[in-house]
N, C-alpha and C positions, 0 to 999 in steps of 0.2 A: 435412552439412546442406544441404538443399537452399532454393537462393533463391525467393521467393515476391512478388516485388515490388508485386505488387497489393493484399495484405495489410499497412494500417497498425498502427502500434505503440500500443499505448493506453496513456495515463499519468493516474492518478487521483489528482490532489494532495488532501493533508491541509492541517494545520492549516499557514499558513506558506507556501503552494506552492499561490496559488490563480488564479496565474496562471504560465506558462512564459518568462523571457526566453531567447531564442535562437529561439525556435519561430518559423517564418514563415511566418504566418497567413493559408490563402487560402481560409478559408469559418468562417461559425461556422452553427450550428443547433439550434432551438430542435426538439427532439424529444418524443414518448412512443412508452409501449412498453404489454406488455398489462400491465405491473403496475404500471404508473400512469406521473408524469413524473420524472424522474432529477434529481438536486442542481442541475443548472446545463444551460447549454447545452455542443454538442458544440464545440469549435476544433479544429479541423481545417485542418492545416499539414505544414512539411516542418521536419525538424532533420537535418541533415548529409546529404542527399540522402533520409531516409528518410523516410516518413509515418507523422505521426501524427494522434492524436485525443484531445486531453485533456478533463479533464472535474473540474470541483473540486469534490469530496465534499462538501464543507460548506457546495455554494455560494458564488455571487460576488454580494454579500459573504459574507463567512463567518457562518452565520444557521443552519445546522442541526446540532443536538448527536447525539452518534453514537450516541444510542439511535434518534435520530427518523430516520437517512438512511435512503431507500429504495434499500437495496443491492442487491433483485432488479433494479429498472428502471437502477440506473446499470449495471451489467453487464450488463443486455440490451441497453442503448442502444448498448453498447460492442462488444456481437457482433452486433449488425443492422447499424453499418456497418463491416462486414467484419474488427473488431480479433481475430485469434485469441492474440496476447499481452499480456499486462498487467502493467505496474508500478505497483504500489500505494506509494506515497509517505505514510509515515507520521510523526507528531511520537512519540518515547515517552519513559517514562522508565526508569533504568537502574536496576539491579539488581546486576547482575556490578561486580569492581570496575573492570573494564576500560573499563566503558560510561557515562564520564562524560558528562556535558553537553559538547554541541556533536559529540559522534563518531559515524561514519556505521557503523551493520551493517546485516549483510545475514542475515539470521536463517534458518535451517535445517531449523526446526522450530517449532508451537505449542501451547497449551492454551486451549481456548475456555472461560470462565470466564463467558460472556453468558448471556442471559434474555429469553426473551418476544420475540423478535425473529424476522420471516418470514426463514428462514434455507436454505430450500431450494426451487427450481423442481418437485421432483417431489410435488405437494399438491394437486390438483383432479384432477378426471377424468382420474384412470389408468386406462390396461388395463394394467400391472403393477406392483409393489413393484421400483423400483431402486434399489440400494447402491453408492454410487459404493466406491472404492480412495482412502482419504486419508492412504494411510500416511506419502507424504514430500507435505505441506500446496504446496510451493512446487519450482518446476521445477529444477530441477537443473542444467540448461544455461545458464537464466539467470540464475540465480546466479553461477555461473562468468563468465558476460560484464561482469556486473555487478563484480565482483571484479577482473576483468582490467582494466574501462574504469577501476575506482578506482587499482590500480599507474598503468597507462595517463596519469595523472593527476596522478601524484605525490599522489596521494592514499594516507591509512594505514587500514585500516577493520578493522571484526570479523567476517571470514567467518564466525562462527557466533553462536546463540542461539536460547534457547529465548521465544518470543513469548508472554506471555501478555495474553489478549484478555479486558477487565473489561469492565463495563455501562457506568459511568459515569452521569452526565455529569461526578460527583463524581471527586476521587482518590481515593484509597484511603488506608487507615488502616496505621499500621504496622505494626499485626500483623496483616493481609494480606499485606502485601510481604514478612513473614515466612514466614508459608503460603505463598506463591507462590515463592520463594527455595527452602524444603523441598522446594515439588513439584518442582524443577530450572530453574523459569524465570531468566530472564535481562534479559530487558527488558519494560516494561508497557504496555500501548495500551487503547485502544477501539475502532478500527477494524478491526483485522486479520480479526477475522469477526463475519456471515457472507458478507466480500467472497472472501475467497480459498475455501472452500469451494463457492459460485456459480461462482464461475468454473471450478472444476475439472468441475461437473456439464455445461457448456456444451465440457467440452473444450478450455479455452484452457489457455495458458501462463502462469503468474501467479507473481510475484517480487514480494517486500516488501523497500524501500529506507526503512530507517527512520534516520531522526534522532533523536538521544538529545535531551532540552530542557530534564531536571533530572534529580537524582538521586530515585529514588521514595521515597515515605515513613520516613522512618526511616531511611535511609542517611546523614543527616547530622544537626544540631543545627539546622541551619535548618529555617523555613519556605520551601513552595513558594509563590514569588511569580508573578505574569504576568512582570513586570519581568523578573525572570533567567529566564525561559521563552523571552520575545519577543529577550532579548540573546542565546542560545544557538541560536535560528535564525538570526538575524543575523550570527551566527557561523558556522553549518554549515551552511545552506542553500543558497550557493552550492558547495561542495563537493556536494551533490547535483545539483545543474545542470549542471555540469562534468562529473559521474559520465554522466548521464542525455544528454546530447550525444554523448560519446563513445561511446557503448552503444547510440544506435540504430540504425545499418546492420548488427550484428551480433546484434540484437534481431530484426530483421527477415527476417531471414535463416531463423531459427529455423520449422521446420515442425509445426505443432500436433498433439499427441498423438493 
């Protein structure tokens, strides 16, 4: 891999991660782009010698539901200044029985299960039909870094998982998470796309660092509360932070596709 040090790392927190501690913050910026203006402003910093630029999906404060984010303008925001890699930091819930509340994967694969959502860059005045390659959704390399900074860590996580990507704003019903269990998923979100899809069309680099924050629908007797939602970040959030510090000089490094 060759080094690209001019090249920062882009990190897009979700729900829980709307801000970075450790990041040291030597600009923030209030942008647009041509598909409008992006969730929050850009922070733009250094974390262990390397540069970033984060950016909170759902906005600072947290004010927008992930049907409504404009995920074309935050990933343009994010490749206008110069990010060609991206970690999406996501809340979800489990599925597998591996993937209880509070535990960190790094998922392998998805299912986009969305609606109605501007989901692609290639939509206005084309001179041609392009079909990107979305066979493996998420980089392979970063994955691996990501995996290594969580050992790196003493961190335990779940190198794999199938992501399924719902509308929301709602959860979902049990016998959806049934359906979605059948199709082979593994853990459930609303964000996963169409961020990492944009991203792929831009040719960046893009890895999903998801945190588990309950068990989905019907995997237990309870109900989902915010309560045990907001205790299971509080719980595993800083294990992402910790992940996400160690991982960016080798994030960085990484030469975009």
């Amino acid at each position: 891999m060759k080094r690209e040090t001019a090249a920062p790392v882009g990190i897009i927190g979700g729900t829980g991660l709307t801000t970075l501690s450790g990041l040291q913050i030597t600009g923030q910026r209030e942008v647009s782009t041509i598909w409008g203006t992006p969730s929050s402003c850009l922070s733009e910093g250094v974390i262990g010698g390397q540069k970033v630029v984060f950016l909170a999906r759902h906005g600072d404060p947290h004010r927008i539901p992930p049907h409504k984010v404009n995920y074309r303008a935050n990933v343009q925001a994010l490749y206008d200044a110069g990010v060609r890699t991206v970690v999406g930091v996501n809340a979800v819930g489990g599925i597998h029985q591996e993937m209880g509340p509070a535990r960190i994967v790094i998922p392998d694969q998805l299912i986009d299960y969305t609606w109605g959502r501007a989901s692609t860059f290639f939509e206005e005045d084309l001179t041609h039909t392009t079909h990107i390659d979305f066979t493996h959704p998420y980089s392979a390399e970063a994955r691996a870094i990501l995996v290594e900074g969580a050992r790196s860590a003493g961190l335990s996580v779940s190198d794999f998982g199938v992501y399924a990507a719902t509308q929301g704003p709602r959860l979902e019903t049990a016998a959806e998470i049934v359906r979605l269990e059948r199709d082979g998923c593994d853990l459930v979100g609303m964000t996963g796309m169409p961020e990492a899809v944009l991203a792929a069309e831009l040719g960046m680099n893009y890895v999903c660092l998801a945190l588990v924050v309950n068990w989905a629908a019907g995997k237990t007797d309870q109900i989902i509360t915010m309560a045990d939602i907001e205790a299971a970040i509080d719980e595993g959030m800083s294990g992402v932070r910790r992940i996400l510090e160690v991982s960016m000089a080798p994030l960085g490094a990484l030469t975009h596709p």
